[in-house]
C-alpha positions as CSV (number, residue, x, y, z in Angstrom):
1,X,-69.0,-73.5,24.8
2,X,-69.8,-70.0,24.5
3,X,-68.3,-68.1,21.5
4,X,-66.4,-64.8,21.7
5,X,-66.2,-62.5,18.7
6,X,-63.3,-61.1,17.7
7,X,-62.5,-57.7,16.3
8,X,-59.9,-56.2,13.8
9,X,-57.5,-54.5,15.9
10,X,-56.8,-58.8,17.5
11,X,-55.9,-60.0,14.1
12,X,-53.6,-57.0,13.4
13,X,-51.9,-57.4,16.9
14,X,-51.2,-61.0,16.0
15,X,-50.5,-60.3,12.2
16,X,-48.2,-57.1,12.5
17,X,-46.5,-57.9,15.6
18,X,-46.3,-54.2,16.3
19,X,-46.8,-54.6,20.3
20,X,-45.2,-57.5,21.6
21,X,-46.7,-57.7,24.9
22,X,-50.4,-57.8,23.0
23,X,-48.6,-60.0,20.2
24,X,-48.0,-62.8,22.6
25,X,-51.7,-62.6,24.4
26,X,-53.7,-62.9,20.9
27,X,-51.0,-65.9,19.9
28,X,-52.5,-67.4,23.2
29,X,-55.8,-66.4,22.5
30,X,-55.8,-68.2,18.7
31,X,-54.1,-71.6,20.3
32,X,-56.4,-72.0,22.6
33,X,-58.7,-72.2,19.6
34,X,-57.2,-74.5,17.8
35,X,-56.6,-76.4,21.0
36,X,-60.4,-76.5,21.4
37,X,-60.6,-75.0,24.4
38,X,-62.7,-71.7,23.2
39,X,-64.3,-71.1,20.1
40,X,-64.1,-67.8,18.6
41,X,-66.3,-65.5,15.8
42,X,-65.0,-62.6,13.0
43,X,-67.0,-61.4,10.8
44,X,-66.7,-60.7,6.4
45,X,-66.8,-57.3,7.9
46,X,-63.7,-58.0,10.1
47,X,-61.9,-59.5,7.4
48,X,-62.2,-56.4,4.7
49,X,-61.3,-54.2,7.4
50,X,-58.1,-56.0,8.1
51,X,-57.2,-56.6,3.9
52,X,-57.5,-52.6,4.0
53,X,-55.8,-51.8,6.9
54,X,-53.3,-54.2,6.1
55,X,-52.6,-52.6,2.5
56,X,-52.9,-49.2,3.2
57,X,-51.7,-48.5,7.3
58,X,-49.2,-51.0,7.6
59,X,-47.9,-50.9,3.7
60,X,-48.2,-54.5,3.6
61,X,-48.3,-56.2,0.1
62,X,-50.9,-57.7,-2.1
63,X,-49.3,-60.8,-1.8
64,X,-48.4,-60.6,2.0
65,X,-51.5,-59.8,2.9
66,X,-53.5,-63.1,1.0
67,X,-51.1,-65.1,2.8
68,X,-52.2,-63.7,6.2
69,X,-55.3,-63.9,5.5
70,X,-55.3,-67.0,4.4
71,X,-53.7,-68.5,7.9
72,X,-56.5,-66.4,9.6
73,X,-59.1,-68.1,7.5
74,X,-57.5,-71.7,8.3
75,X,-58.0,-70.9,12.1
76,X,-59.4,-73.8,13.3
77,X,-62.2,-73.2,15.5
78,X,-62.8,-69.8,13.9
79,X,-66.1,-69.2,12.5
80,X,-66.7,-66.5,9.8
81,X,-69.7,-66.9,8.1
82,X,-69.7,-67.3,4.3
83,X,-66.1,-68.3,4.5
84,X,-66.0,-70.4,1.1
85,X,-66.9,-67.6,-0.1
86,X,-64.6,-65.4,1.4
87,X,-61.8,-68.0,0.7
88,X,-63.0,-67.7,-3.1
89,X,-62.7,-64.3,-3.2
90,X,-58.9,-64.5,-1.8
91,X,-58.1,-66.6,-4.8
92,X,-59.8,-64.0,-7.3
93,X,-58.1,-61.3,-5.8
94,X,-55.2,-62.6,-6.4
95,X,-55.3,-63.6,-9.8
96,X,-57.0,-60.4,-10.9
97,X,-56.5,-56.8,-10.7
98,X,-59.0,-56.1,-8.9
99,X,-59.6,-54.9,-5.1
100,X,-61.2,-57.1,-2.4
101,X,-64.6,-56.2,-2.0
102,X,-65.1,-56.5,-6.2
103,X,-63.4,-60.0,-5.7
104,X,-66.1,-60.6,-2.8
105,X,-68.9,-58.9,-4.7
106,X,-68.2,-61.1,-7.5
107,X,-67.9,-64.4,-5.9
108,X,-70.9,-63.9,-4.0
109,X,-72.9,-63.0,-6.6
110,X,-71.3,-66.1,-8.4
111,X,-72.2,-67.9,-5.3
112,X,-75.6,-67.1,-4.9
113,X,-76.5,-68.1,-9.0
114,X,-77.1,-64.1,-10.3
115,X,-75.0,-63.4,-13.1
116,X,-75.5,-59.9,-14.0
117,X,-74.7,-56.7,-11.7
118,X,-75.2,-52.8,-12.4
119,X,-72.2,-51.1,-11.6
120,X,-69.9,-48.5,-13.0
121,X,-67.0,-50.5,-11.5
122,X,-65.3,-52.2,-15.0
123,X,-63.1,-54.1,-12.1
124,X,-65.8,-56.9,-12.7
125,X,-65.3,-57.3,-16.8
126,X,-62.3,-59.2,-15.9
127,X,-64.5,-61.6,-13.9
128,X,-65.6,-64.5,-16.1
129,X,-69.3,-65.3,-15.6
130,X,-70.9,-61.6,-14.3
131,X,-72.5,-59.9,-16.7
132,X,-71.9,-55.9,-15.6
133,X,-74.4,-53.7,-17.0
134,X,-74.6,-49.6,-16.4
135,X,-78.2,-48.6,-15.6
């Protein structure tokens, strides 16, 4: 089966309904996923584009947002790479006050086993296990 990737501007289509006519072709392009019958590609990239897009264009909320996400992250036959991680960083972001890519930062470098990062940013003190340090 060959694997398409898919780009931002499809999961906002779906997510925001904003153009119906392009609504109802991405709803038909994700159930034919999770029918099996193509298997489809994002990227982390992808998915911090659409949390920002999502938060700032379309005014969406914090919690609004995580719960889309969430459903495109449950896509069946949708592969992101590093999506536990991802999926981690979802639940961090929304328990802390903190902005996606720090939750992702953090998990990640949970993930991987480092524990310490240089970084001005004092969005990760509130993150129990990284050490931040300022060079």
């Amino acid at each position: 089966m060959i694997v398409k990737f898919v780009d931002t501007n499809i999961f906002l289509r779906y997510l925001t309904r904003d153009d119906p006519s392009k609504f109802d072709k991405c709803k038909e392009l994700f159930k034919k996923a999770i029918e099996g019958k193509i298997a489809l590609v994002t990227s982390e990239l992808v998915i911090a584009e659409l949390i920002w897009t999502l938060l700032s264009y379309y005014k969406i909320s914090k919690a609004d947002v995580i719960e889309k996400i969430s459903i495109i992250i449950s896509t069946e036959n949708l592969h992101i790479p590093d999506k536990d991680i991802i999926a981690d960083a979802i639940v961090l972001y929304s328990r802390k006050n903190i902005d996606y890519i720090d939750a992702y930062n953090a998990v990640f470098i949970k993930y991987y086993g480092y524990a310490e990062i240089y970084s001005y940013d004092k969005d990760f003190d509130a993150v129990e296990g990284i050490k931040r340090m300022e060079p």
